[in-house]
N, C-alpha and C positions, 0 to 999 in steps of 0.2 A: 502602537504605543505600549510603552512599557509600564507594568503596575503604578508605579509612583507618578508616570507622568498622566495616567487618567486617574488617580485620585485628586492629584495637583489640578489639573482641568476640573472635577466636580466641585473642588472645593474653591477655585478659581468663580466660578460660573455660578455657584449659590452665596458669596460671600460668607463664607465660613471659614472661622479660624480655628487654629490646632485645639484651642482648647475645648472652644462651644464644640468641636466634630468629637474629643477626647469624653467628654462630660456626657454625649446623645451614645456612646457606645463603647464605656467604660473603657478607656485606653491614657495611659499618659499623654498628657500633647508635648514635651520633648520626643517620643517614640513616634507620634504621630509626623511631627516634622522632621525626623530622619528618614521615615518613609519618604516621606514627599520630595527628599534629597537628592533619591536613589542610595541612602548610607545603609539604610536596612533591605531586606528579602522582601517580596510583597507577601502581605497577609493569606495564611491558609486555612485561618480558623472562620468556618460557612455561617456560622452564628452571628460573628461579627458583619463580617461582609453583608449578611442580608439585611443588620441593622444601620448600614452606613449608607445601601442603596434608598431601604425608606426611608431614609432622612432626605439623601439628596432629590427623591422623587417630589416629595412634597415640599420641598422648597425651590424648587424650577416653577415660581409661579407666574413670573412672563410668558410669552410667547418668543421672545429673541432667547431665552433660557432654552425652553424647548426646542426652540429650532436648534441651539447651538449643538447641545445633547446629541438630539436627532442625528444629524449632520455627521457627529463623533462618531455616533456608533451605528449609524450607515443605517437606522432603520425610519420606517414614515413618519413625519410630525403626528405627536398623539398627546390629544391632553387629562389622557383616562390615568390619573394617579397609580392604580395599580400594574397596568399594562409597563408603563414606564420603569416602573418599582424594577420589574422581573427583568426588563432588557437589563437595566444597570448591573443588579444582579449578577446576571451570566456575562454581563461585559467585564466587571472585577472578578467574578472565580476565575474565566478567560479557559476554560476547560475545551471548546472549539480550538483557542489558540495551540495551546501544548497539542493538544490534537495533531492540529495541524504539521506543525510543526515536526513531528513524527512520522507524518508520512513524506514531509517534503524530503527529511534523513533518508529514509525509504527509500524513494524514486532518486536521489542522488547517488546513493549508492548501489542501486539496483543498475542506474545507468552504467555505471561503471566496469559492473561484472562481467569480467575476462573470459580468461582459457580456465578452464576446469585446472585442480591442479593435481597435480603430477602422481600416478598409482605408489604407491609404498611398497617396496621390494616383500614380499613375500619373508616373512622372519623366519631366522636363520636357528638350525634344527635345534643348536643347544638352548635357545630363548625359548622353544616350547619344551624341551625336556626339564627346563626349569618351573614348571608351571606345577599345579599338585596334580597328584592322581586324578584318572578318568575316573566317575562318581562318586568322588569324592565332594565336598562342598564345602568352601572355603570361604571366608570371612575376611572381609578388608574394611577398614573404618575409614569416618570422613573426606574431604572432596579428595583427595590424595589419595585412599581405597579405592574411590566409585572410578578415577582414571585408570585405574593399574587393572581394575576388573574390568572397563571399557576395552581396555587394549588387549587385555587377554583373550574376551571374548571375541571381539574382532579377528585378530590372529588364529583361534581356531576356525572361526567362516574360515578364512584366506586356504589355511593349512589344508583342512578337509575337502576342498576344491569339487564341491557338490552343491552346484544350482540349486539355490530354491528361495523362499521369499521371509525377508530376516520381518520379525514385528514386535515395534518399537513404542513405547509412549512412558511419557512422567509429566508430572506436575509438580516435579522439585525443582529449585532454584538452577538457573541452567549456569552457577558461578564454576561449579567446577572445571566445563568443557571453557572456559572463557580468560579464567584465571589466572591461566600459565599459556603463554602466547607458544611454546613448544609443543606444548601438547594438543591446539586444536590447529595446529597445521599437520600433526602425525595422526589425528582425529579423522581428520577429512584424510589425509593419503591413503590410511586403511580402510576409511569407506569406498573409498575409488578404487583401491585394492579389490575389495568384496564384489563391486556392480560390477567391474571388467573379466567378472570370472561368470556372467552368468547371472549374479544373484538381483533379487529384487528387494524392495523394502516398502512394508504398508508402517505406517507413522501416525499417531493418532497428538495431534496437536492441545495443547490447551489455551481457550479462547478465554480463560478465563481471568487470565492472566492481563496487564494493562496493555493499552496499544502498544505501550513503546519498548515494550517486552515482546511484546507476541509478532512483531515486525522485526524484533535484531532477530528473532529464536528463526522466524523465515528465510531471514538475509545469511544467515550461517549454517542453513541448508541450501540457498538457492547452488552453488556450485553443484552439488551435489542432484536438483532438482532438474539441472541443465542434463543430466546423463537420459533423463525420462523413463528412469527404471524406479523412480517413487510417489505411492499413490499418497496424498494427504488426506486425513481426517479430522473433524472434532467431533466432540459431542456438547449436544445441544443446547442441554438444559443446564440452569443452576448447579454449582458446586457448592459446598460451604471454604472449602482450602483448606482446613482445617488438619485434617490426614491426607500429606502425598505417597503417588510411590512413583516408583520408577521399575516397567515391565523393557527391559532388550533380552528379544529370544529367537535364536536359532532352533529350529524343530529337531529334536533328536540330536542335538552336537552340544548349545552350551545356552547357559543362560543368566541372566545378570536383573538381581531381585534386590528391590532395597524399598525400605518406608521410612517417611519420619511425620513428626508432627509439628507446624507452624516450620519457623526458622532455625528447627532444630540438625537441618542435613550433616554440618560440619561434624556431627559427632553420634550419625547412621552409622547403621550394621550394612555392607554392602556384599550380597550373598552372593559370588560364582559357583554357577550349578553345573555338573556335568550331568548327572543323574537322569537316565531317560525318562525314570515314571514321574519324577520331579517337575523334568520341562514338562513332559505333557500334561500337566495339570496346569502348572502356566500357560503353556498354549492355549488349552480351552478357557481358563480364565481372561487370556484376553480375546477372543475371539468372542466370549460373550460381551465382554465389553465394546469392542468394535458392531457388536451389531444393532448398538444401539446410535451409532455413533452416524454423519452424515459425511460426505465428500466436504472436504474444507476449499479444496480449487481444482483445477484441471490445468499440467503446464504442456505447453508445447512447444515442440523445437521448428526451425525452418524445415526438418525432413517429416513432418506430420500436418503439415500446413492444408490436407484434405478436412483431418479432423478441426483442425479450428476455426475452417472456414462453415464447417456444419454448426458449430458450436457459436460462433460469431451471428450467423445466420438468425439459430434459435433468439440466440440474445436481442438480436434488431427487431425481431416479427412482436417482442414484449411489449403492450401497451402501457407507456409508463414515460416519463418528462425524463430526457435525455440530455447530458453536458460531455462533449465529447472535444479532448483537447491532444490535436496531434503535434510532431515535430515541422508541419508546416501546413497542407490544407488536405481537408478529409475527400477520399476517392468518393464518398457520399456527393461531394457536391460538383465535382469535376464534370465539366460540361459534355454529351457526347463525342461532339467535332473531334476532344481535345483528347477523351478517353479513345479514340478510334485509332488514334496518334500514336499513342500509350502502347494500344494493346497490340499494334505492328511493330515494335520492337521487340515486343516481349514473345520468348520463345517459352510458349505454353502446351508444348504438342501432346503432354503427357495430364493437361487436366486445363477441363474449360471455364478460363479464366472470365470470358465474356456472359457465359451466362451464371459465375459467383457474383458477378457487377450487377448484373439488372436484376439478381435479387435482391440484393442490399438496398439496392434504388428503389425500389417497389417496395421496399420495406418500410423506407426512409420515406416517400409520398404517402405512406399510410398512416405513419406515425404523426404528418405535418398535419391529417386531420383531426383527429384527436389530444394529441399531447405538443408540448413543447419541447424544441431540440436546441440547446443553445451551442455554440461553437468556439471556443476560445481562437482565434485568429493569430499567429505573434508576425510583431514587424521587421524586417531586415534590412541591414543597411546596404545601399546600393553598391557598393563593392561584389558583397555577395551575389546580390542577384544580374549584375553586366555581370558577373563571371559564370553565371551556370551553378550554383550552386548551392541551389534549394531544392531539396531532395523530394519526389515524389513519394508520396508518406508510405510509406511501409512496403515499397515495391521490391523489398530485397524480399519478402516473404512471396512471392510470384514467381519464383524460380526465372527468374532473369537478370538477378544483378539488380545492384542498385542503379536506380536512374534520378534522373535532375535534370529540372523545368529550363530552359531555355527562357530569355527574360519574357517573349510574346507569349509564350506557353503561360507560365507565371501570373501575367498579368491577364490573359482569356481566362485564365478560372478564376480569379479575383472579380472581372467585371461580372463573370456569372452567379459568385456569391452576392454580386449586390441586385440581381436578376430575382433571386430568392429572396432578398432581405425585403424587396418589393413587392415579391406579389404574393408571401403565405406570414400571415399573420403567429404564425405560430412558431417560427423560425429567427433564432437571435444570433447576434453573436458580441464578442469582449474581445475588442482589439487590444495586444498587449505588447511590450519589447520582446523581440526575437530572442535567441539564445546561440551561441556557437556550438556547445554542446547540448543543446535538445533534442535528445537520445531513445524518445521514451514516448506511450501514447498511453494516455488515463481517459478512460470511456466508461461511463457511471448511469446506471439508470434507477431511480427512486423506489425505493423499497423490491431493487429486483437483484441487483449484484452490479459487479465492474471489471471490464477489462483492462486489464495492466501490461505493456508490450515493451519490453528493453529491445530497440530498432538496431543497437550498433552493433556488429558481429561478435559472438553470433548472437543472434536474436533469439528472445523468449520472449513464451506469451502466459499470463496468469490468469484464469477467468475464478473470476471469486465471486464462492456463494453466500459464505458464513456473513450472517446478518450485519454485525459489528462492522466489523472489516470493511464490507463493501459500504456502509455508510458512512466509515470514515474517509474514506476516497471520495464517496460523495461533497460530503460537507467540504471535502479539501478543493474540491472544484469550484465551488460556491465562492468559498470563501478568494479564489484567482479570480471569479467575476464580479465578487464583492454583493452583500449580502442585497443592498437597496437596488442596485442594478440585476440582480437575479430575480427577485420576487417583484420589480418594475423597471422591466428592458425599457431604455430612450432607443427607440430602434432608428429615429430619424438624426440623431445626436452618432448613433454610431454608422451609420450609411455616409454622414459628412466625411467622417474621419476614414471610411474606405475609399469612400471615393477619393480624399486628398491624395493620400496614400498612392490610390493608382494613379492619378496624376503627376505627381511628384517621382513614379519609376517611369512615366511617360516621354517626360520632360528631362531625363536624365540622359 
């Protein structure tokens, strides 16, 4: 629902008109009913919003009120005035929503990331004799400077064709690399320039920045991420924002120095250094700063699929409530008959894929006594599956090519998930519509991190630490099983609906 139309609902459902709701929380009631039109923006001012929820809380004084409320916003009938207060509350800020929302952008385009793109021809001799003098230290002003010094700098990494590892970080507005659609396609071909000579890049990220910031600024290095020559950081604690800078330094070749303060970038000093004793005081400047700094994720390509199976591994052994949603059904629940199947097509001579399974499994049996694992399920329509083509979740990372369930296949680990859903109490799942492009696997565990998998070639894998991050992956999982069905599984309501399901591909 969109803002106006749960205002329109509160104020449906308590009998309350524009003006009594205008009068209880200083607002015009024409404004108020252009809201409720969809003619205006929803409200962002939190003062009002908190006064509009305690009005509608304390006037839900039926129980068909509450229930109706409840029911809206997916959480238990409760008739504690203030409890209700807070739900409403957070269901008009809708701050989960936009959330949400942001990472769904994420995983869409995340799915979608291609071929790396293309190295940038090495620049041509008279483009760097046009550059200033070697320690010299030149000065370029606003986003239009900070590009011209990006590219200079870049260009001497390229020129100087001496491996080593470039370190990078700012917390100024990333409008300039973004701004002019030419320049962050020659942005990115001179960093693939850089990494195919050798070089590496440590990148110290800022988390402090909003989700839906700190997810494009990921998505406009993931190309670049795919190469697996860059390690990610942030740092932990509180900023104020108040003073940025922006540190890019090549050791000993070039370096690219700017500050400003608030949203003053456009009309920074943006300083290209060539000067050795100059870098190296930046260097050590950020090296102290990186060491205060923690790994922001770990990514992995299909040719490192040892380390992420160690790293996946770590992840599953975590005792902590589990929502794990693949592009079709998790190798966690695949029966063994079906997994024996599996692992004789699969050419694994080079690493023992059989005994990566029966840790996971042993992991997954440990965690069913302790915590809860829920499963997001999606449904497909029988075209797909009479034809073969519901892919074995992630089996292109197994070094065997992709594979795809056979419909008896298909339908034996289906009846074995309802083998599970029957006999561990602590095991759920959310059956949902399938997807033709379900590309992608989001595995979230509560207050520990999440795994993020783009399955379509080629494949990457994102394991994320950073507290924020991984909990907004969380909540975005949540909020696909929907808030009242996660914190109370119908586990007998959803066994129906499997069971139909297998029936229904039975009988086809």
């Amino acid at each position: 629902m969109e803002f106006h139309e749960k205002l329109d609902f509160l104020m449906n459902i308590t009998r309350t008109s524009n003006s009594l709701l205008g009068q209880r929380v200083n607002l015009d009631s024409s404004h108020i009913s252009r809201i409720r039109r969809g003619q205006r923006g929803p409200l962002k001012n939190e003062a009002v919003i908190a006064l509009m929820a305690e009005y509608f809380a304390r006037h839900c004084m039926e129980d068909y009120q509450r229930k109706a409320v409840a029911d809206a916003l997916q959480i238990n009938y409760s008739s504690d005035v203030s409890e209700l207060n807070l739900h409403i509350k957070e269901w008009l800020m809708d701050k989960k929503q936009e959330a949400n929302k942001s990472i769904e952008d994420f995983l869409n385009s995340f799915k979608m990331t291609g071929i790396k793109p293309e190295a940038a021809q090495t620049p041509d001799t008279n483009y760097i004799h046009a550059y200033p003098a070697p320690n010299e230290i030149t000065i370029l002003y606003g986003n239009d400077g900070k590009r011209q010094a990006a590219e200079f700098f870049l260009n001497d990494v390229i020129a100087k064709n001496q491996p080593q590892t470039l370190l990078l970080y700012s917390d100024e507005s990333t409008d300039w690399m973004t701004e002019v659609p030419e320049f962050t396609g020659k942005w990115a071909g001179r960093m693939i320039s850089a990494l195919s000579k050798g070089n590496r890049i440590k990148i110290i990220h800022t988390v402090s920045r909003d989700l839906d910031e700190m997810l494009s600024a990921i998505m406009q290095w993931m190309p670049l991420y795919m190469s697996g020559a860059i390690e990610p950081y942030y740092y932990p604690k509180k900023r104020d924002g108040v003073f940025k800078k922006t540190l890019f330094i090549s050791p000993g070749i070039s370096a690219v120095v700017s500050s400003s303060t608030g949203a003053m970038i456009g009309q920074a000093a943006n300083m290209l250094i060539r000067n050795e004793a100059a870098i190296d005081a930046f260097t050590a400047e950020f090296n102290q700063y990186l060491s205060q700094c923690k790994p922001l994720m770990r990514i992995f390509s299909s040719k490192e699929d040892e380390k992420y199976f160690e790293t996946l591994n770590e992840f599953e052994k975590e005792k902590s409530d589990s929502i794990l949603k693949t592009e079709s059904l998790s190798l966690l629940t695949m029966p063994d008959g079906l997994e024996s199947v599996f692992l004789h097509r699969l050419d694994a001579s080079d690493m023992n894929v059989k005994n990566y399974l029966k840790q996971r499994k042993r992991a997954f049996e440990e965690i069913l006594k302790t915590n809860r694992f829920f499963e997001i399920i999606p449904k497909y329509n029988l075209a797909r599956i009479n034809q073969n083509e519901v892919k074995v979740s992630f089996s292109d990372m197994l070094k065997g090519g992709v594979f795809r369930y056979t419909k008896e296949e298909y339908v034996e680990h289906l009846d074995h998930i309802a083998y599970l859903l029957r006999v561990h109490k602590n095991y759920h799942i959310k059956m949902i519509d399938g997807s033709i492009d379900s590309t992608y696997t989001a595995y979230a565990k509560d207050d520990i991190g999440a795994i993020v998998a783009k399955t379509s070639v080629p494949p990457v894998i994102l394991a994320i630490n950073e507290v924020n991050l991984a909990s907004a992956f969380w909540d975005y999982l949540i909020s696909t099983i929907g808030e009242r069905d996660y914190h109370h599984p119908n586990d007998k309501e959803e066994l129906k609906k499997l069971n139909e399901y297998i029936n229904w591909i039975k009988s086809s």
